[in-house]
C-alpha positions in Angstrom: -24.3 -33.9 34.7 -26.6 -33.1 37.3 -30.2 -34.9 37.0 -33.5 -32.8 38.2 -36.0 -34.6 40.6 -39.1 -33.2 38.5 -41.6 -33.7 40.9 -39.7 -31.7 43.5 -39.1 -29.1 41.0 -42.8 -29.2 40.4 -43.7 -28.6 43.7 -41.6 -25.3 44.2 -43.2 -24.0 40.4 -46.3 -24.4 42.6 -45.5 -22.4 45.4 -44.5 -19.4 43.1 -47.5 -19.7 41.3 -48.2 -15.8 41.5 -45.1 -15.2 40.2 -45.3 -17.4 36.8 -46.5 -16.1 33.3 -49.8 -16.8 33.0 -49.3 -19.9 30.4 -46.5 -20.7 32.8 -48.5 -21.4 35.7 -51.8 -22.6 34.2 -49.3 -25.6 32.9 -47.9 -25.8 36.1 -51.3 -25.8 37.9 -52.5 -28.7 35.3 -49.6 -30.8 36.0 -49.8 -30.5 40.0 -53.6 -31.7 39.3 -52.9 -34.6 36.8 -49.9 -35.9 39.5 -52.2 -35.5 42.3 -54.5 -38.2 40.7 -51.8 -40.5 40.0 -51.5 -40.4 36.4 -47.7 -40.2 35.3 -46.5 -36.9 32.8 -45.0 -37.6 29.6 -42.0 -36.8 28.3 -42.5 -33.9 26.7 -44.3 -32.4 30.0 -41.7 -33.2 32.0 -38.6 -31.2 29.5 -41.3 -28.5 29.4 -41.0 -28.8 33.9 -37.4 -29.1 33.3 -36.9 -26.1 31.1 -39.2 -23.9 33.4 -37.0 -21.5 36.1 -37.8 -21.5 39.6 -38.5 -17.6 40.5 -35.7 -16.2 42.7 -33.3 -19.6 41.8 -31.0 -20.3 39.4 -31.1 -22.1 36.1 -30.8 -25.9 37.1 -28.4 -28.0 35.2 -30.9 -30.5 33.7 -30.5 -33.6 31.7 -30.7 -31.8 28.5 -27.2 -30.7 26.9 -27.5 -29.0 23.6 -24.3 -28.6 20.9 -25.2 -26.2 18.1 -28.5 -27.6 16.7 -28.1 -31.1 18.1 -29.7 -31.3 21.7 -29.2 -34.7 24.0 -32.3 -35.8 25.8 -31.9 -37.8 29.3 -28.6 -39.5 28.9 -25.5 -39.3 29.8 -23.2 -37.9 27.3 -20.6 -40.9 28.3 -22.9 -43.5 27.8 -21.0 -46.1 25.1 -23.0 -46.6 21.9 -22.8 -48.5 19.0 -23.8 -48.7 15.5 -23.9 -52.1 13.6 -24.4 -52.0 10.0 -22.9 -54.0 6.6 -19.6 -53.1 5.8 -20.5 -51.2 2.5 -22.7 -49.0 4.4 -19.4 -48.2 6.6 -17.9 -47.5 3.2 -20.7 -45.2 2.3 -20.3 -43.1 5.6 -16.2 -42.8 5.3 -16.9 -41.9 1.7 -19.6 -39.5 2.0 -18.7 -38.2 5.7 -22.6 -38.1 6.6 -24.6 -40.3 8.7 -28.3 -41.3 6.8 -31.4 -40.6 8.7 -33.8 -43.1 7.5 -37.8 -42.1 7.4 -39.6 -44.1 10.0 -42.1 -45.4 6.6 -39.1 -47.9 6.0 -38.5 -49.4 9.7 -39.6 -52.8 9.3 -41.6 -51.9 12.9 -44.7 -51.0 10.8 -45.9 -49.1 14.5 -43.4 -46.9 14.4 -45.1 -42.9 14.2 -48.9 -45.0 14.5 -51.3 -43.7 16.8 -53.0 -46.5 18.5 -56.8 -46.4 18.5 -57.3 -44.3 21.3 -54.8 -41.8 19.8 -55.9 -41.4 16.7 -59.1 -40.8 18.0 -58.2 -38.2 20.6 -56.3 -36.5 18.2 -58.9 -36.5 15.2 -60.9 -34.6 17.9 -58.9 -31.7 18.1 -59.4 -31.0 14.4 -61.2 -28.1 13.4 -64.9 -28.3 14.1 -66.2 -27.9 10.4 -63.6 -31.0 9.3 -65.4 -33.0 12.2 -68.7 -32.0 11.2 -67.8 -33.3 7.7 -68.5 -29.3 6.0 -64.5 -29.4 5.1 -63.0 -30.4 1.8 -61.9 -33.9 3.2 -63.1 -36.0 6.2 -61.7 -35.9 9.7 -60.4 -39.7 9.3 -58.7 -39.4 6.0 -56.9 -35.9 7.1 -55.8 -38.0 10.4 -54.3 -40.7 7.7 -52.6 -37.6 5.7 -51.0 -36.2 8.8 -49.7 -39.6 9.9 -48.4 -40.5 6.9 -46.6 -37.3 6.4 -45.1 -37.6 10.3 -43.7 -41.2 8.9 -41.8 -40.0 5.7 -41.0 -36.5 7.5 -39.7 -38.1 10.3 -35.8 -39.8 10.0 -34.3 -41.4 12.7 -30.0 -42.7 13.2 -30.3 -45.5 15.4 -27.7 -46.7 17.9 -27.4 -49.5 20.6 -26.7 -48.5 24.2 -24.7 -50.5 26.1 -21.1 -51.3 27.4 -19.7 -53.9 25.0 -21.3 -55.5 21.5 -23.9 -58.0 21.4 -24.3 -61.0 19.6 -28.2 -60.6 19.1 -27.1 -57.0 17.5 -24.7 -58.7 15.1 -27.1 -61.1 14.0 -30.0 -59.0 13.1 -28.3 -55.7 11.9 -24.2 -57.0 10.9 -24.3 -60.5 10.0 -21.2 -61.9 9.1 -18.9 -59.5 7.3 -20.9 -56.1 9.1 -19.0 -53.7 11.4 -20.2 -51.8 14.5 -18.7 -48.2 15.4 -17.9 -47.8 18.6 -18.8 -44.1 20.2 -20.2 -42.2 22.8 -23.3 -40.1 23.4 -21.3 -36.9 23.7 -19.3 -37.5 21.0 -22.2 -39.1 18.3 -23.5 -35.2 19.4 -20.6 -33.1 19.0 -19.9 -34.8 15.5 -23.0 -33.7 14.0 -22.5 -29.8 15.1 -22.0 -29.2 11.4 -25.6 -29.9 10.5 -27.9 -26.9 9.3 -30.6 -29.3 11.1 -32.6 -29.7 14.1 -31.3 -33.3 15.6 -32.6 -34.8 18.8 -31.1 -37.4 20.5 -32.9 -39.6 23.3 -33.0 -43.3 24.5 -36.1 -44.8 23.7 -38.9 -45.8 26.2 -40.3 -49.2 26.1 -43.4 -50.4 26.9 -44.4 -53.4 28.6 -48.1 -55.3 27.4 -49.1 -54.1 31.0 -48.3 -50.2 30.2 -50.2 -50.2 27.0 -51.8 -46.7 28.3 -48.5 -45.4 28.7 -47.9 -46.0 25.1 -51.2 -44.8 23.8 -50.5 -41.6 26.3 -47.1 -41.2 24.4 -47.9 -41.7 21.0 -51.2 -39.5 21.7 -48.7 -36.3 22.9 -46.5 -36.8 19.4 -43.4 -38.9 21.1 -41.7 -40.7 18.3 -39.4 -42.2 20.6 -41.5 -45.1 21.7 -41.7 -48.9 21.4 -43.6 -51.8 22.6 -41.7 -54.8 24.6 -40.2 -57.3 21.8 -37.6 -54.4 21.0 -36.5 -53.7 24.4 -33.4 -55.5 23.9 -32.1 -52.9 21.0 -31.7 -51.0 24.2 -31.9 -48.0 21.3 -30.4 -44.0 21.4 -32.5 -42.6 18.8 -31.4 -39.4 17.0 -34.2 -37.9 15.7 -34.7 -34.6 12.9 -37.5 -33.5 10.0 -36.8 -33.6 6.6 -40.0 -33.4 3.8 -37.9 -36.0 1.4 -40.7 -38.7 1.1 -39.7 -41.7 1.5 -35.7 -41.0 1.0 -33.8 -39.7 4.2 -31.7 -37.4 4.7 -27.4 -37.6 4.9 -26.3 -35.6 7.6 -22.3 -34.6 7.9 -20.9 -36.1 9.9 -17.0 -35.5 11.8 -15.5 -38.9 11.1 -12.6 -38.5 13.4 -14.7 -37.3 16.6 -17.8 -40.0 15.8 -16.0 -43.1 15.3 -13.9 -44.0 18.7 -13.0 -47.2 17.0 -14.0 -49.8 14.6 -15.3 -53.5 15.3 -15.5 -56.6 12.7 -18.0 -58.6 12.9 -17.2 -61.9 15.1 -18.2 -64.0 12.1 -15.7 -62.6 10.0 -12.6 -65.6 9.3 -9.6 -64.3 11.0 -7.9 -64.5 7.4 -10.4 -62.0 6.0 -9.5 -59.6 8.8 -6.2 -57.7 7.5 -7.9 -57.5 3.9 -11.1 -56.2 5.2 -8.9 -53.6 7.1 -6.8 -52.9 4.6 -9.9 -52.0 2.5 -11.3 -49.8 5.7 -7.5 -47.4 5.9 -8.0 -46.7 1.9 -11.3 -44.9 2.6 -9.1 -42.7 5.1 -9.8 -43.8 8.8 -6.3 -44.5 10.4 -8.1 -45.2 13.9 -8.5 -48.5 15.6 -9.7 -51.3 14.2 -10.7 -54.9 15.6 -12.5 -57.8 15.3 -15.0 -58.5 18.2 -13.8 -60.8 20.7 -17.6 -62.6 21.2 -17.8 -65.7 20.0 -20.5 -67.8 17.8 -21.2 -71.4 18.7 -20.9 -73.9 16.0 -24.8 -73.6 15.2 -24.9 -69.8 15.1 -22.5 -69.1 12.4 -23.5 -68.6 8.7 -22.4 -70.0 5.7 -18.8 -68.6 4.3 -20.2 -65.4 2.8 -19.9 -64.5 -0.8 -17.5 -61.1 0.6 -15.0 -63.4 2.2 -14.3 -65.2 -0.9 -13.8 -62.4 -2.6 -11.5 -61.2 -0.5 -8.3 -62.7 -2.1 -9.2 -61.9 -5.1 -9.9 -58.1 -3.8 -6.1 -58.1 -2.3 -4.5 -60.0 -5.6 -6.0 -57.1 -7.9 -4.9 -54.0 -5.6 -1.7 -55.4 -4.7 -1.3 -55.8 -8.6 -2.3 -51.8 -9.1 -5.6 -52.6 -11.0 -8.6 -50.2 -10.5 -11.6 -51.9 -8.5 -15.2 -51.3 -9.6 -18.0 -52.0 -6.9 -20.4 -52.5 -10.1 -22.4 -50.0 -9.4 -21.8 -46.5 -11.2 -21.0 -43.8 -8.7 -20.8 -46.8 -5.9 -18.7 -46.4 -2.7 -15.8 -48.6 -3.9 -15.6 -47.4 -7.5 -11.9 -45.4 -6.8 -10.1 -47.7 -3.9 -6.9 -46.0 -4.0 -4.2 -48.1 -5.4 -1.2 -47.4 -3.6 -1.5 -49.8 -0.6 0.7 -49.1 2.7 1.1 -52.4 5.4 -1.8 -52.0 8.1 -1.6 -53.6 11.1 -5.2 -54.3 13.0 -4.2 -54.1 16.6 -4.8 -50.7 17.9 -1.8 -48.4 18.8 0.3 -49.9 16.6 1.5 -47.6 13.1 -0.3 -49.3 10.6 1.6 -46.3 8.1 5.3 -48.4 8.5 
């Protein structure tokens, strides 16, 4: 994939000024004049650059890639990603075959789709003049609160961690000690979700040193939702982003199983006896890929208490293996209807688990 050196491409939008739209080249024209003081473009300037055509040149390849409705934002599409989550969420997503978008009103980052001070009150200003002058039905602050409360249920986000191999800070705040991580890739997390009726976005996030807080309040003032301050840079987060007016709930999104999931990883925590069991319950919700348990390792101080899911675990196998039905408790749950028939499964990849 070919990256686009924006202020370059800028430049040559400039010299064809005459030959622009009229929108097209007063943008251009404001952008030249906000670089030429030093202050940096957002994001959503520089896709708008990006998207623009250079009169008399061809299309650029740019860093955007788009599959259906899902479109990949500045990122390689064989960046490795991974999602960490409790294992009866994974049995949710095999079950349903969707991924859940949550709204950003439940992120435990209460900042997430805030507008700083400065924000909120730039954009209260471009209100309509009568709800500034107080001659509307409500006042300017408490439509501001409306519209940013909306933007926080509306908005639902699928977040992922970027990096080469799993991390032990990951495990610890999003899988602890029976969770699983999937193991993908950009261009493959995109292409699984071509069967969505919905808009879906999909971007690294930008974070933003004390030092930077402008940039933020820049950012957060021209709508980006795919922001956040310092303490979370080490989520090193792909954010896949869509709209859905669902209050407070999310939205499921199908989801291609086979292309999303490159393989599975247990969590490091998890007793190496618990492992085939915990795979065995993994193959009867129908993924025959591979399976492992992460290679990281706890020291003696990290790990948590033997969790109440690993003691279950015999007693999981000994029903099964005996043809009894298993109830997760919970009417309609993910594990109501394991199947009962149970075939040998063996957790190293490659091998046929089906013998």
């Amino acid at each position: 994939m070919k990256s686009v050196n924006v202020l370059a491409k800028l430049d040559a939008l400039k010299n064809h000024l005459n030959e622009l739209a009229p929108n097209d080249a007063a943008f251009v024209g404001e952008m030249v004049t906000l670089n030429e003081r030093g202050q940096g473009l957002n994001k959503h300037q520089i896709l708008q650059i990006v998207d623009m055509v250079i009169p008399g040149e061809p299309p650029e390849q740019p860093d955007v890639r788009t599959f259906g409705l899902i479109k990949t934002v500045f990122v390689a599409p064989d960046k490795k990603v991974w999602r960490y989550m409790p294992l009866e969420q994974l049995f949710a997503l095999l079950s349903m075959k969707a991924l859940h978008f949550s709204p950003l009103s439940v992120m435990e980052d209460i900042t997430e789709g805030q507008l700083p001070g400065r924000a909120w009150e730039e954009s209260k200003n471009q209100l309509p003049q009568e709800i500034l002058e107080g001659r509307g039905s409500m006042g300017a602050d408490t439509m501001m609160a409306i519209m940013v409360a909306q933007r926080r249920t509306d908005a639902c986000i699928n977040c992922w961690y970027m990096d080469g191999s799993d991390s032990l800070k990951m495990w610890k705040e999003y899988a602890p000690k029976n969770g699983v991580a999937i193991q993908s890739t950009v261009h493959h997390l995109a292409t699984s979700l071509q069967g969505s009726n919905m808009p879906v976005t999909i971007s690294p996030v930008a974070y933003f040193a004390p030092e930077d807080e402008e940039g933020y309040i820049n950012e957060a003032f021209y709508g980006s939702l795919y922001i956040k301050r310092e303490p979370f840079r080490h989520e090193k987060e792909l954010r896949a982003l869509t709209y859905y007016v669902n209050p407070g709930h999310g939205v499921d999104i199908p989801v291609d199983i086979e292309i999303l999931i490159e393989r599975l990883v247990l969590s490091p925590e998890l007793k190496d006896w618990a492992v085939p069991y915990i795979t065995e319950a993994i193959r009867h919700f129908g993924f025959h890929g591979c399976i492992e348990k992460s290679t990281l390792t706890f020291s003696e101080h990290q790990q948590y208490p033997h969790s109440l899911l690993q003691r279950l675990a015999k007693t999981l196998w000994t029903r099964l293996t005996h043809k009894r039905e298993y109830h997760s408790g919970r009417a309609g749950g993910p594990l109501k209807h394991l199947l009962l028939e149970w075939g040998r499964t063996d957790t190293k990849c490659g091998s046929d688990y089906n013998k």
